[in-house]
DSSP file (Angstrom, degrees, kcal/mol; ACC not computed):
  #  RESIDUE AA STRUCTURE BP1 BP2  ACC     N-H-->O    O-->H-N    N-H-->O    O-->H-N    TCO  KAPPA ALPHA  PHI   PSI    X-CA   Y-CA   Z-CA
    1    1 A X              0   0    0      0, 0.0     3,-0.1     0, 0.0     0, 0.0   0.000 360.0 360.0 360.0 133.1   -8.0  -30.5   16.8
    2    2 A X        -     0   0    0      1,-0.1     0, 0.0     2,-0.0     0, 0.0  -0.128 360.0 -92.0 -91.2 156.2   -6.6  -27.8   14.5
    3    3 A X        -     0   0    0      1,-0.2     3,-0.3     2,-0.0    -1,-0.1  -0.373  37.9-160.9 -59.7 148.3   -5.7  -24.1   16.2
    4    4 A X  S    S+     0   0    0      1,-0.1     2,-2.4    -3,-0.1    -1,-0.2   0.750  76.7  72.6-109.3 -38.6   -8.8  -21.7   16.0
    5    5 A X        +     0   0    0      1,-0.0     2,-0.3     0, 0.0    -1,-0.1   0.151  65.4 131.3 -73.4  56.3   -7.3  -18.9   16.4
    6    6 A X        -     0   0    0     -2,-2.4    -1,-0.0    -3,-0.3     0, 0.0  -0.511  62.1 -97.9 -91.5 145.0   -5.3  -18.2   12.9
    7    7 A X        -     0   0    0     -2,-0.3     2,-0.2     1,-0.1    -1,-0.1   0.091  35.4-121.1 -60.4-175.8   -5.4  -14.9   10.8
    8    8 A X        -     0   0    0      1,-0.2     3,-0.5     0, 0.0     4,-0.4  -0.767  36.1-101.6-124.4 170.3   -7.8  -15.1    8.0
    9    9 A X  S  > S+     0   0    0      1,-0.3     4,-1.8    -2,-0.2     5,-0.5   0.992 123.6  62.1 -84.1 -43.2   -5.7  -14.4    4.3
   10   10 A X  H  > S+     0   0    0      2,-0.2     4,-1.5     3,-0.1    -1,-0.3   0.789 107.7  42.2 -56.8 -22.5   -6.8  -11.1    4.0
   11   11 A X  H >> S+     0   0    0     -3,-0.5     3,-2.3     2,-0.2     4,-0.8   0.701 119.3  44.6 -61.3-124.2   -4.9  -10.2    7.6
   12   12 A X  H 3> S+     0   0    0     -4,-0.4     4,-1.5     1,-0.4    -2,-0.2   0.117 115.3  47.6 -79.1 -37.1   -1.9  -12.2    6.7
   13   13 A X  H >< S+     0   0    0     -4,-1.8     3,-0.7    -2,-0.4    -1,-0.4   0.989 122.9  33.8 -32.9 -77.2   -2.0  -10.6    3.0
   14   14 A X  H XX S+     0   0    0     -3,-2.3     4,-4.4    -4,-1.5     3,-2.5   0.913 115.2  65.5 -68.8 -34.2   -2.4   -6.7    4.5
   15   15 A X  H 3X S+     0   0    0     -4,-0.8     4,-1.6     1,-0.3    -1,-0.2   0.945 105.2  39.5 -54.1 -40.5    0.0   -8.2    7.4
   16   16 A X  H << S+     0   0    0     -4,-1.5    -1,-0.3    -3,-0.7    -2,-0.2  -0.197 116.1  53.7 -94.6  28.5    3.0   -8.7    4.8
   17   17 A X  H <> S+     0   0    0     -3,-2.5     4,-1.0    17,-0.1     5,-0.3   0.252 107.0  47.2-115.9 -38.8    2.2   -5.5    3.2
   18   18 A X  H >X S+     0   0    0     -4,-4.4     4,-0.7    -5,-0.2     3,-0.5   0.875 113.5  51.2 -45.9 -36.2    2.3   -3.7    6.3
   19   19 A X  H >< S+     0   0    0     -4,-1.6     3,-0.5     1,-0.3     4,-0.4   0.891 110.6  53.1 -68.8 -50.2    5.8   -5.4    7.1
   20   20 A X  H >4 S+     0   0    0      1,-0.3     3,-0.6     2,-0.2    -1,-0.3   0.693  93.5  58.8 -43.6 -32.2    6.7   -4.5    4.3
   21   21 A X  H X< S+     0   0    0     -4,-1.0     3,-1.7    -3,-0.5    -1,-0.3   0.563  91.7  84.2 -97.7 -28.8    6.0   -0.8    4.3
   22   22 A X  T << S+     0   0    0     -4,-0.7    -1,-0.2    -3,-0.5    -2,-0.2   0.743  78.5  60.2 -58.6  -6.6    8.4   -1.1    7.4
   23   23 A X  T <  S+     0   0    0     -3,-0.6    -1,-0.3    -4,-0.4    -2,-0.1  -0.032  75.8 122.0 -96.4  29.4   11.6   -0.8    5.0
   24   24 A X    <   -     0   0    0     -3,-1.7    25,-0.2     1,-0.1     6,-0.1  -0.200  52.8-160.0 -80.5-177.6   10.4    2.5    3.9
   25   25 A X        +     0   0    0     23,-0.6     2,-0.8    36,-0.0    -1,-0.1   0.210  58.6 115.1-135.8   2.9   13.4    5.5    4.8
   26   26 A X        -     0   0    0     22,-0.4     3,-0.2     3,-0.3    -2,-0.1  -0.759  61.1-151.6 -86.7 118.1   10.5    8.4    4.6
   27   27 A X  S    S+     0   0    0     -2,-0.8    -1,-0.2     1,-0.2     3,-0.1   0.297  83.7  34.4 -56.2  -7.1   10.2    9.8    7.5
   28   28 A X  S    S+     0   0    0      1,-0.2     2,-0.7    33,-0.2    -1,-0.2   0.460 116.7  39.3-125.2 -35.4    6.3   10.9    7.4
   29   29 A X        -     0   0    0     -3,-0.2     2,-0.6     2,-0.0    -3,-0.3  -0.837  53.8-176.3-133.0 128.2    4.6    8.0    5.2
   30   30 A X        +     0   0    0     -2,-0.7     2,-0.6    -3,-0.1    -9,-0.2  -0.887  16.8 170.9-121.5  90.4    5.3    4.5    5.4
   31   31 A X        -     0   0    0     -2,-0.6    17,-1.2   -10,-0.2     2,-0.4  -0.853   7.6-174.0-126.6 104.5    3.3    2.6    2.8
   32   32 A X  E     -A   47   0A   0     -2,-0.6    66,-1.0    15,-0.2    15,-0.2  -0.843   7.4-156.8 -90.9 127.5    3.5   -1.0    1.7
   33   33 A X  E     -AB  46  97A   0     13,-1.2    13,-0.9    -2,-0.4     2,-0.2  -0.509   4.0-171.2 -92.3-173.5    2.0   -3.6   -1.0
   34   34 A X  E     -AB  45  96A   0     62,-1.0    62,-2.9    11,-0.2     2,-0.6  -0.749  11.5-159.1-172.2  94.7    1.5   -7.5   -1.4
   35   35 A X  E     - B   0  95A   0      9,-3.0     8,-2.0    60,-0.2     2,-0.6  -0.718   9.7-176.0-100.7 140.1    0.4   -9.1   -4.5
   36   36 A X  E     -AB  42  94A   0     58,-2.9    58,-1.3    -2,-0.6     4,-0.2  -0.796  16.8-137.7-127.3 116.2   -0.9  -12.1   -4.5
   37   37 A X  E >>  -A   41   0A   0      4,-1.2     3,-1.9    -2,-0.6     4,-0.8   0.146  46.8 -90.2 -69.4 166.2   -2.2  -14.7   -7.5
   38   38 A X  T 34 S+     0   0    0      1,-0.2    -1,-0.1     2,-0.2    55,-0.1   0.703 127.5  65.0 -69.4  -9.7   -5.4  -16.6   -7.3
   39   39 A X  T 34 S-     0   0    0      2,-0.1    -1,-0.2     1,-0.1     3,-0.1   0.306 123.5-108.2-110.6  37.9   -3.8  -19.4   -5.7
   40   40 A X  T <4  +     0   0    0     -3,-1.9     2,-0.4     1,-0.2    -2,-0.2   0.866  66.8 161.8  59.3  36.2   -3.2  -16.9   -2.9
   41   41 A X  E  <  -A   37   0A   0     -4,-0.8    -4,-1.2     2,-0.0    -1,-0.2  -0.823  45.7-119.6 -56.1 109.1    0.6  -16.8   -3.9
   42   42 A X  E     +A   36   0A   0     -2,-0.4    -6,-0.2    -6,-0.2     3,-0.1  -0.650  45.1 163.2 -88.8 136.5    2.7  -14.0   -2.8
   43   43 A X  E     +     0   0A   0     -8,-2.0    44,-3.2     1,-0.2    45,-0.5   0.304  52.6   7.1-101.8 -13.2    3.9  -12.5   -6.0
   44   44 A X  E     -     0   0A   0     42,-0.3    -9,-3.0    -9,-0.3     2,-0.4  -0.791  54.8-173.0 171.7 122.7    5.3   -9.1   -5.6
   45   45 A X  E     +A   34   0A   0     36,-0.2     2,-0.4    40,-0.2   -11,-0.2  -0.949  13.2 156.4-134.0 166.4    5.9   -7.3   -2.9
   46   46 A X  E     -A   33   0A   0    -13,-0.9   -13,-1.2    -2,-0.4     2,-0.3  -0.991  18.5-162.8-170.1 167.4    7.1   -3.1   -2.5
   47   47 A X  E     -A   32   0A   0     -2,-0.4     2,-0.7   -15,-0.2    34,-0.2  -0.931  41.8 -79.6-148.6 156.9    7.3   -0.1   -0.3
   48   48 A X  S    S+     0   0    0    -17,-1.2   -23,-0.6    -2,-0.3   -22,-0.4  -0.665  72.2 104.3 -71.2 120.0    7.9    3.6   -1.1
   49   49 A X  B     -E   76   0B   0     27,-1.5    27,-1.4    -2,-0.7    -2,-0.1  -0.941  67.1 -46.3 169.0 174.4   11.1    4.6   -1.6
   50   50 A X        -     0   0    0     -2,-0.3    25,-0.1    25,-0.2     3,-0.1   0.240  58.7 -98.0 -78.5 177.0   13.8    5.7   -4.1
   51   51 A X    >   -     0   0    0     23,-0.3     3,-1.2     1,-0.2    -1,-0.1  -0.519  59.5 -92.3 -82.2 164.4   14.6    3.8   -7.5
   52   52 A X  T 3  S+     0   0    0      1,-0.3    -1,-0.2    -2,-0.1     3,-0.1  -0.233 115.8  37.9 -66.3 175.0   17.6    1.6   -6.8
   53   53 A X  T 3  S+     0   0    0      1,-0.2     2,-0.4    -3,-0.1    -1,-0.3   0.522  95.5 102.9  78.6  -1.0   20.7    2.7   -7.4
   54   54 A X  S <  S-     0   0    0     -3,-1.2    -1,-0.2     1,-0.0    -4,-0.1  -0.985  75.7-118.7-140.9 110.4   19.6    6.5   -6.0
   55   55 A X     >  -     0   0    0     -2,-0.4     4,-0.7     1,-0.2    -4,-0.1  -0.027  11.8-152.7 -57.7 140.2   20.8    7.1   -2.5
   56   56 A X  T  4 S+     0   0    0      1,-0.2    -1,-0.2     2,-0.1     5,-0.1   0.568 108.9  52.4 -98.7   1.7   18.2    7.7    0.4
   57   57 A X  T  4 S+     0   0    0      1,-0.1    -1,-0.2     3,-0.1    -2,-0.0   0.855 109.9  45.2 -91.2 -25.8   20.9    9.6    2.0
   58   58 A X  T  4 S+     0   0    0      2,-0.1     2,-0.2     0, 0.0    -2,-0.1   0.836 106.8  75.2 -79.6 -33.0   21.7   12.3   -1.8
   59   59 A X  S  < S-     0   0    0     -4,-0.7     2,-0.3     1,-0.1    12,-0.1  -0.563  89.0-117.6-110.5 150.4   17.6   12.9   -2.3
   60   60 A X        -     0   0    0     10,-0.6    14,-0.1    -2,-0.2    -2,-0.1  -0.697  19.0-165.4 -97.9 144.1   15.6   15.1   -0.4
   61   61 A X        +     0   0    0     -2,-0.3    10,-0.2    10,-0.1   -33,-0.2  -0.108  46.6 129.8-129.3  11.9   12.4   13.5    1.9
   62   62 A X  B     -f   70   0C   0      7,-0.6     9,-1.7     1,-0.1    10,-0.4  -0.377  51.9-152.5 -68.4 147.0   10.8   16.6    2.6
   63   63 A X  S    S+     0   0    0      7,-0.2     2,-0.2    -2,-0.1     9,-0.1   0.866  74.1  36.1 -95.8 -46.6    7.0   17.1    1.9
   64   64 A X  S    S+     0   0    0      5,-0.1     2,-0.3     6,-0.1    -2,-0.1  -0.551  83.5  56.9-111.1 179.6    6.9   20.9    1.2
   65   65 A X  S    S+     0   0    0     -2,-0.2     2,-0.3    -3,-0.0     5,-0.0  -0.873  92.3   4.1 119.7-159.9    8.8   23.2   -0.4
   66   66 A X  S >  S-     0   0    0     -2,-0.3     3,-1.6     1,-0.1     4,-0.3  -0.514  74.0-117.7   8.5 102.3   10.4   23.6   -4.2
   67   67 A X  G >  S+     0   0    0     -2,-0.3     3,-2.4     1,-0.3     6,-0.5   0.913 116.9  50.9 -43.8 -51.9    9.0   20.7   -6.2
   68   68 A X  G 3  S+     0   0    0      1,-0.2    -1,-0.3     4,-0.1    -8,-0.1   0.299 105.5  59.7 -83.3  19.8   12.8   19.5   -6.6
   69   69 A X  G <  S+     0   0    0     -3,-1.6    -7,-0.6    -6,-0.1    -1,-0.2   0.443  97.9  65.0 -96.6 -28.3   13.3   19.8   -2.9
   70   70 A X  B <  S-f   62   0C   0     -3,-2.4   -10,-0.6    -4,-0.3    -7,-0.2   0.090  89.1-110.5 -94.9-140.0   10.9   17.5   -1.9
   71   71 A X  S >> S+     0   0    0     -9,-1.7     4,-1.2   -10,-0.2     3,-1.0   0.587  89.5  92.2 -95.5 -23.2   10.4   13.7   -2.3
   72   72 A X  T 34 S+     0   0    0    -10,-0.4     3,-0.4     1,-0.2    -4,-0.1   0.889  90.5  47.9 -48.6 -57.6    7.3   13.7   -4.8
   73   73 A X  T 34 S+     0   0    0     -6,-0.5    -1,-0.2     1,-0.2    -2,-0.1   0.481 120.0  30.7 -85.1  17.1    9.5   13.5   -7.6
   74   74 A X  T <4 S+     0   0    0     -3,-1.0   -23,-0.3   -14,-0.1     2,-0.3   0.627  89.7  91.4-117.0 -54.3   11.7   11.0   -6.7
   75   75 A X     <  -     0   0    0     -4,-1.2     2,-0.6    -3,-0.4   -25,-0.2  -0.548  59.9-142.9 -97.9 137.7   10.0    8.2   -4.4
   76   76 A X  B     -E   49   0B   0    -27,-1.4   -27,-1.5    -2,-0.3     5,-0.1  -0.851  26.4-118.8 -79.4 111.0    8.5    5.2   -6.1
   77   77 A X     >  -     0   0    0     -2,-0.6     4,-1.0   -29,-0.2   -30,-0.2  -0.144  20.3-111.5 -45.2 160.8    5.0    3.9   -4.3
   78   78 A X  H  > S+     0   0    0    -47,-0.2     4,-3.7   -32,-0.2     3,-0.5   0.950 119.7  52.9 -37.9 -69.8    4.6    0.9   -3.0
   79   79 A X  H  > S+     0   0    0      1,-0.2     4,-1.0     2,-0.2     3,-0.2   0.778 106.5  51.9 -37.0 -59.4    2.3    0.0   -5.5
   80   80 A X  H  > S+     0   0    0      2,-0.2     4,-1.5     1,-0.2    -1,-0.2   0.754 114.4  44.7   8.3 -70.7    4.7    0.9   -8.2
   81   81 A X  H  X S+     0   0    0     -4,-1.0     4,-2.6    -3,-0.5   -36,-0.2   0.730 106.6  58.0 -76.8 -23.1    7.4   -1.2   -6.7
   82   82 A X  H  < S+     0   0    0     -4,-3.7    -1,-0.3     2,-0.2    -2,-0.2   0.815 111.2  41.1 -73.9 -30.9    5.2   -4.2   -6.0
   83   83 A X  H  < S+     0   0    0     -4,-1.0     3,-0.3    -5,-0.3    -2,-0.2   0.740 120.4  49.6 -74.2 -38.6    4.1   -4.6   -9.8
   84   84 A X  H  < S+     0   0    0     -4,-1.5    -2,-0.2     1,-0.3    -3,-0.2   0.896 113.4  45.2 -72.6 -21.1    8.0   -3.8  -10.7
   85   85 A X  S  < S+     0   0    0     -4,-2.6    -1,-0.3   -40,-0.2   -40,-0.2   0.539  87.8 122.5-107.9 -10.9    8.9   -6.0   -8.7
   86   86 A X        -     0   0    0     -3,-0.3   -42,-0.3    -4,-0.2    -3,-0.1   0.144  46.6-150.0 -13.2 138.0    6.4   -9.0   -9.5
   87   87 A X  S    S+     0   0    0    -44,-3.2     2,-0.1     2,-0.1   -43,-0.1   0.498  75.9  20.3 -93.2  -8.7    7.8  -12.5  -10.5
   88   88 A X  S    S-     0   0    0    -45,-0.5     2,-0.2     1,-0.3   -45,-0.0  -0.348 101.5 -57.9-148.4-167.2    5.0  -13.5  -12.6
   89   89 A X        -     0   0    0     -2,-0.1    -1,-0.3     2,-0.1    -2,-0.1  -0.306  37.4-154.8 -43.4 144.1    1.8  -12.2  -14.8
   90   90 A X    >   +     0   0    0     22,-0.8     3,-1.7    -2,-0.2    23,-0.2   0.449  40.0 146.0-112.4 -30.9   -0.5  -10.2  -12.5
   91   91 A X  T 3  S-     0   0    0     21,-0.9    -2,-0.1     1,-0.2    22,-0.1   0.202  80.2  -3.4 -24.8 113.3   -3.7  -11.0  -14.7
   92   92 A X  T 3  S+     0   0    0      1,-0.3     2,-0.4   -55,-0.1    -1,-0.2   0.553 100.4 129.1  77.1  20.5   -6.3  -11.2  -12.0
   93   93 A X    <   -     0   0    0     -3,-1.7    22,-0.9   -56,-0.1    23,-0.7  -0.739  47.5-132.6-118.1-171.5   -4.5  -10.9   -9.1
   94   94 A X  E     -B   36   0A   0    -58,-1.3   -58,-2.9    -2,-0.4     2,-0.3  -0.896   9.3-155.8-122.1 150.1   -5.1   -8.6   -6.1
   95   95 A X  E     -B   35   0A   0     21,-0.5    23,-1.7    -2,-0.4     2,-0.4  -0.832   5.9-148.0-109.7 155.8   -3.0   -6.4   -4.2
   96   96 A X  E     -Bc  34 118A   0    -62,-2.9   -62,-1.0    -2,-0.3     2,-0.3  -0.865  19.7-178.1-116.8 150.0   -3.3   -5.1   -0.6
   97   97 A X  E     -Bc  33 119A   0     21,-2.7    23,-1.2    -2,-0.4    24,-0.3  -0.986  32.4-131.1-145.0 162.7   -2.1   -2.2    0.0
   98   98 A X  E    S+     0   0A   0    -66,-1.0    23,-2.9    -2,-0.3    22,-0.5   0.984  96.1  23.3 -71.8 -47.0   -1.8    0.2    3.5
   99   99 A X  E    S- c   0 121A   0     21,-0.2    23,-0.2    20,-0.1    -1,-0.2  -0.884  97.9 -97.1-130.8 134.4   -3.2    3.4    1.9
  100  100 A X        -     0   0    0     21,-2.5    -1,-0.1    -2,-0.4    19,-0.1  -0.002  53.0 -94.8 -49.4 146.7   -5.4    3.7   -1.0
  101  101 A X        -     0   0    0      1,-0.1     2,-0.2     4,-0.1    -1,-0.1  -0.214  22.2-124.1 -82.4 160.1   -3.7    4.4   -4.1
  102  102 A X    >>  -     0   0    0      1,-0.1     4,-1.6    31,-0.1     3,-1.4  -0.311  37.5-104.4 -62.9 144.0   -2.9    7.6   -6.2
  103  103 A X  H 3> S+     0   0    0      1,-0.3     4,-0.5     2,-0.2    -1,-0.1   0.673 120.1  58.8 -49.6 -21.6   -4.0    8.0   -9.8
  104  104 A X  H 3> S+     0   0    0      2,-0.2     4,-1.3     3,-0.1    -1,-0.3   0.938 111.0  37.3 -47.5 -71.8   -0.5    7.2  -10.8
  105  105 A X  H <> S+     0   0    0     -3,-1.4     4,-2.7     1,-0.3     5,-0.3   0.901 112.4  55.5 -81.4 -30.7   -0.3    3.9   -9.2
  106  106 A X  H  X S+     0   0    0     -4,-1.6     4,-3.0     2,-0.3     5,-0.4   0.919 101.0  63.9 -81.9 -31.2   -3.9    2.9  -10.0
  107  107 A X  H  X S+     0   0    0     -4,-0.5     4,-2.5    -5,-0.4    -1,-0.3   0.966 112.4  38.9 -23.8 -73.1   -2.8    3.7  -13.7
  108  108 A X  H  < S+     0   0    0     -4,-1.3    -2,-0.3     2,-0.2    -1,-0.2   0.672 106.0  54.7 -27.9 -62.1   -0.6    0.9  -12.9
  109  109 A X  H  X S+     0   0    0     -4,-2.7     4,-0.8     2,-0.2     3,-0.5   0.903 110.8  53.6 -66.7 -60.3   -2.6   -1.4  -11.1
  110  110 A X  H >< S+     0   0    0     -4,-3.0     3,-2.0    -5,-0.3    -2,-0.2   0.983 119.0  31.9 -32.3 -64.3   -5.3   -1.3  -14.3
  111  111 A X  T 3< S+     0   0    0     -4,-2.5    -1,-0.2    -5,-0.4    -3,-0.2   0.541 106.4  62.9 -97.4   8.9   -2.8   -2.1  -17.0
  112  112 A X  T 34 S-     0   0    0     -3,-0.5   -21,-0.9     1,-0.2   -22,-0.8   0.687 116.9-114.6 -93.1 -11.6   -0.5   -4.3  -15.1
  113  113 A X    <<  +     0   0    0     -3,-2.0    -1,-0.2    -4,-0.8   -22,-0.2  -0.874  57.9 151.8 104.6 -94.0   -4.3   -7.0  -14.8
  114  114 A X        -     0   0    0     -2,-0.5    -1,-0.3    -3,-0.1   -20,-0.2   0.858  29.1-169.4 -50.3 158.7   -5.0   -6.9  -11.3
  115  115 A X        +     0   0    0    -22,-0.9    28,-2.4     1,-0.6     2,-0.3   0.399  64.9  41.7-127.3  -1.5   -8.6   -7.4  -11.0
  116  116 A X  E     - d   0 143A   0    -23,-0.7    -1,-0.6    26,-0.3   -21,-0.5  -0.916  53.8-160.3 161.9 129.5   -8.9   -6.5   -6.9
  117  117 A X  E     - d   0 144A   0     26,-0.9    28,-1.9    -2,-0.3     2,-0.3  -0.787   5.9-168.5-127.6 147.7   -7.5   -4.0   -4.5
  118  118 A X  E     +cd  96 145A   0    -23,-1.7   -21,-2.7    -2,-0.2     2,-0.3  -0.980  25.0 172.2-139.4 118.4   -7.7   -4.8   -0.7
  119  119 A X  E     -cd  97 146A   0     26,-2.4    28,-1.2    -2,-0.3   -21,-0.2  -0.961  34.1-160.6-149.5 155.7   -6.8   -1.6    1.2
  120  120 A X  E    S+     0   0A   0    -23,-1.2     2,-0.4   -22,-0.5   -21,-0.2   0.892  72.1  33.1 -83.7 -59.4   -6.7   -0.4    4.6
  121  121 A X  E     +c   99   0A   0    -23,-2.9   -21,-2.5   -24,-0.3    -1,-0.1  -0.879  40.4 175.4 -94.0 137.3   -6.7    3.7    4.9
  122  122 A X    >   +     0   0    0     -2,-0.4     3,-1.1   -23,-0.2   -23,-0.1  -0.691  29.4 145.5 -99.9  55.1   -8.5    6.1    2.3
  123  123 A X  T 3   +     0   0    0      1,-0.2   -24,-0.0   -23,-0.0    -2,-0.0   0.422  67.0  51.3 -98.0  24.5   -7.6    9.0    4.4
  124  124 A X  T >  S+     0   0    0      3,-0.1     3,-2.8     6,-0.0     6,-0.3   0.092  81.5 146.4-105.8  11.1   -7.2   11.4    1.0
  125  125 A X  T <   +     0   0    0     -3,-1.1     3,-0.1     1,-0.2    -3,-0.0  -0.252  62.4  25.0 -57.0 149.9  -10.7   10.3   -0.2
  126  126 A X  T 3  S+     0   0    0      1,-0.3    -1,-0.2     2,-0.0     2,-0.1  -0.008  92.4 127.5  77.7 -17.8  -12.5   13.0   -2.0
  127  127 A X  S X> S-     0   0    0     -3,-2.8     4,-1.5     1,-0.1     3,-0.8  -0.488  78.6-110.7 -47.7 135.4   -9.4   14.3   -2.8
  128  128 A X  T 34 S+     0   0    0      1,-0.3     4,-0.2     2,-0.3    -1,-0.1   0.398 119.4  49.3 -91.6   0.8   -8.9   15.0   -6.9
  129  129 A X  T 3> S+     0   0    0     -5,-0.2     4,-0.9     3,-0.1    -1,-0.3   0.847 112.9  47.3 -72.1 -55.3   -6.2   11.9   -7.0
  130  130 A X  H <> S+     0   0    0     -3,-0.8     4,-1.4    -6,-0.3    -2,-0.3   0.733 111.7  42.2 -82.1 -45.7   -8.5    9.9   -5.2
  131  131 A X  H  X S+     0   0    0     -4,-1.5     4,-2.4     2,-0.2    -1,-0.2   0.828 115.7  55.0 -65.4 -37.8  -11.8   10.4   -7.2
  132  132 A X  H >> S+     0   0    0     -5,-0.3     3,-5.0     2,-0.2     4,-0.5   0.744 112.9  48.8 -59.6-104.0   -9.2   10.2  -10.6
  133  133 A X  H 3X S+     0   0    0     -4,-0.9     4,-1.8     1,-0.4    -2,-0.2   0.277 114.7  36.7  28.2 -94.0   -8.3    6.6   -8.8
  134  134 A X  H 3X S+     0   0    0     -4,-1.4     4,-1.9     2,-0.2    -1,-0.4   0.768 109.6  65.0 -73.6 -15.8  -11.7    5.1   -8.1
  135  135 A X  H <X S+     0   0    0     -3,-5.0     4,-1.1    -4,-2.4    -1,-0.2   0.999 116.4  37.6 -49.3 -59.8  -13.1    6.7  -11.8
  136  136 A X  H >X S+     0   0    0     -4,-0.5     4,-1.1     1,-0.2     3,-1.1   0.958 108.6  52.0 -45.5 -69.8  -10.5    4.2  -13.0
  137  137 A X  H 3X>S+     0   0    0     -4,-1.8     5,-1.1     1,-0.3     4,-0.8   0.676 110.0  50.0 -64.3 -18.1  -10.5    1.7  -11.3
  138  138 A X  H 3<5S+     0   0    0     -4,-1.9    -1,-0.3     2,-0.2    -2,-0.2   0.639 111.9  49.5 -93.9  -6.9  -14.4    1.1  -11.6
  139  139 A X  H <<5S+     0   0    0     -3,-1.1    -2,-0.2    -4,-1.1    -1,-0.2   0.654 104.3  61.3-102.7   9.1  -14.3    1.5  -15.1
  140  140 A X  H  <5S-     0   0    0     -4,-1.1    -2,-0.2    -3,-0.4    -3,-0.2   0.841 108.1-123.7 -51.5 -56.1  -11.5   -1.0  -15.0
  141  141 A X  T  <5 +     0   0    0     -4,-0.8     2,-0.3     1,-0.2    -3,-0.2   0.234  64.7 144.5  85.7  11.6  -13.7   -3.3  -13.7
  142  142 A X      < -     0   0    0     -5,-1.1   -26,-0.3    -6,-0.2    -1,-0.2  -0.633  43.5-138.8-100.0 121.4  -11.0   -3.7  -10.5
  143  143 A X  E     -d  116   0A   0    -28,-2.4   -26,-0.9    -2,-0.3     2,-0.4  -0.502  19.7-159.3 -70.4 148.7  -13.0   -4.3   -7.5
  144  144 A X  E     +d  117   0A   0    -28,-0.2     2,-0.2    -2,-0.2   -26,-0.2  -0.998  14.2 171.0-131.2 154.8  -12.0   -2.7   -4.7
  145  145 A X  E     -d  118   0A   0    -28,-1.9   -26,-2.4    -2,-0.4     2,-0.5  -0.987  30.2-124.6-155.8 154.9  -12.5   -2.9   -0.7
  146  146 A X  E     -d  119   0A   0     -2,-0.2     2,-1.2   -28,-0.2   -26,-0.2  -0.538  37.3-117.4 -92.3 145.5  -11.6   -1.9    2.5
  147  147 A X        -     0   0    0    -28,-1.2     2,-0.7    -2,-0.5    -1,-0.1  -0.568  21.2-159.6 -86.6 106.7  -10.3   -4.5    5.0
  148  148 A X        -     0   0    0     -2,-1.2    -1,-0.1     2,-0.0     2,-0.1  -0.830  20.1-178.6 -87.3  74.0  -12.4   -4.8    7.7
  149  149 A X        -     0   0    0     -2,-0.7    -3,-0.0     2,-0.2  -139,-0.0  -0.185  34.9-163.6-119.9-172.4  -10.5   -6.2   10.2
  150  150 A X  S    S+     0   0    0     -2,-0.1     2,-0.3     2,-0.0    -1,-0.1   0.303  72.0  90.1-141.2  17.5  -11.0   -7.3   13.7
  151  151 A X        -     0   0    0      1,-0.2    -2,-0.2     3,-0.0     3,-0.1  -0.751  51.2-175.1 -67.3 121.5   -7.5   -7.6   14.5
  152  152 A X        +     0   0    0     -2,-0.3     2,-0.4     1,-0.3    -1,-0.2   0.864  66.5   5.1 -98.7 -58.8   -5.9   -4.6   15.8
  153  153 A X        -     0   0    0      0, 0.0     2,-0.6     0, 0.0    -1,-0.3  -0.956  55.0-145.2-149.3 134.3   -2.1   -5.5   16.1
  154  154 A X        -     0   0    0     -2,-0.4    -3,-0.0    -3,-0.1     2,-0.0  -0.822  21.0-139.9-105.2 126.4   -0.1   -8.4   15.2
  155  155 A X        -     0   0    0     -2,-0.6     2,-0.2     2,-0.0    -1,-0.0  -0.222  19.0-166.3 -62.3 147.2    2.8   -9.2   17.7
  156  156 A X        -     0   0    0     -2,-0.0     2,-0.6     0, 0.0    -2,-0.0  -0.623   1.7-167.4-157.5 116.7    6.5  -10.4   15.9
  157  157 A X        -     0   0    0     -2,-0.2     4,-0.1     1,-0.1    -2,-0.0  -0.794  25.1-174.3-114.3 153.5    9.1  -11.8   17.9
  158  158 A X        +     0   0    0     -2,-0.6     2,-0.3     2,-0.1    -1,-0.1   0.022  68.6  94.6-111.5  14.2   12.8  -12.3   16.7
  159  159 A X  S    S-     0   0    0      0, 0.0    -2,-0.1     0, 0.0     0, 0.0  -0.953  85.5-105.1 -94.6 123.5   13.5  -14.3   20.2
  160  160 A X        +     0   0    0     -2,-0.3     2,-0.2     1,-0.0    -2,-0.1  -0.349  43.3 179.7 -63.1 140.9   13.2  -18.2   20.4
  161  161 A X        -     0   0    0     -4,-0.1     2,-0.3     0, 0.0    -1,-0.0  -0.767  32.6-114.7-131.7 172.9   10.5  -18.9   21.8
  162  162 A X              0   0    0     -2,-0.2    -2,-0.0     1,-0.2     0, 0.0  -0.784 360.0 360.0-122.1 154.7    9.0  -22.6   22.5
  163  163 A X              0   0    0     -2,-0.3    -1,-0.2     0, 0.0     0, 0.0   0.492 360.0 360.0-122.2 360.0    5.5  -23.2   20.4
């Protein structure tokens, strides 16, 4: 008799973008993707953080200030990195992502093919990025939804353990 309790792919999807978002170095937002092809392939994966080659220790991670003080002009999205960072064609696949994206990345998301965004937080909605965003993306045709999950917290241990 097979296990019943196993994550469903949209958890295990949002699970490996969240893990992901854990390699971030900015100290206030921590944001990961996961893209995945229709035969639920992992394909690309990214976080926010600097281009390579560009030190997280030289560039500044600050939120306010002097535009060329902060991080805005600097840090690459998740999203961003998860398309650059792709192995394949994204026509028609979806990415999950922790926080909905910015008009930049959904720019992105459109013309790289993904057909479907899976995401957890909208907590800038109504915001003029965020209206730009979904204007696009529904006249993309790229569905989007929020992940509705019934999972609060997924455990990971790095100890052997006996299964």
């Amino acid at each position: 008799m097979k296990r019943e309790n196993y994550i469903k792919w949209d958890e295990y999807f949002m699970g490996i973008a969240l893990l992901s978002a854990m390699r971030s170095k900015d100290p206030n937002t921590q944001v990961g993707a996961c893209i995945v092809n229709e035969e639920k392939k992992i394909i690309g994966v990214g976080y926010n953080g600097l281009p390579i080659g560009c030190s997280d220790d030289e560039y500044p991670w600050k939120r306010e200030g002097e535009f060329l003080n902060t991080k805005y002009p600097f840090v690459c999205h998740a999203e961003l990195n998860a398309i650059l960072n792709s192995t394949k064609s994204l026509k028609g696949c979806t990415i999950y992502v922790a926080l909905f994206p910015c008009h930049e990345c959904s720019k992105a998301i459109i013309q790289s093919g993904i057909k479907e965004l899976v995401y957890l937080s909208d907590k800038y909605s109504g915001t003029e990025s965020n209206i730009a965003s979904k204007r696009m993306l529904k006249s993309a045709g790229v569905k989007f939804r929020q992940l509705k999950s019934e999972i609060e917290k997924i455990e990971l241990f790095f100890t052997c353990k006996d299964h």
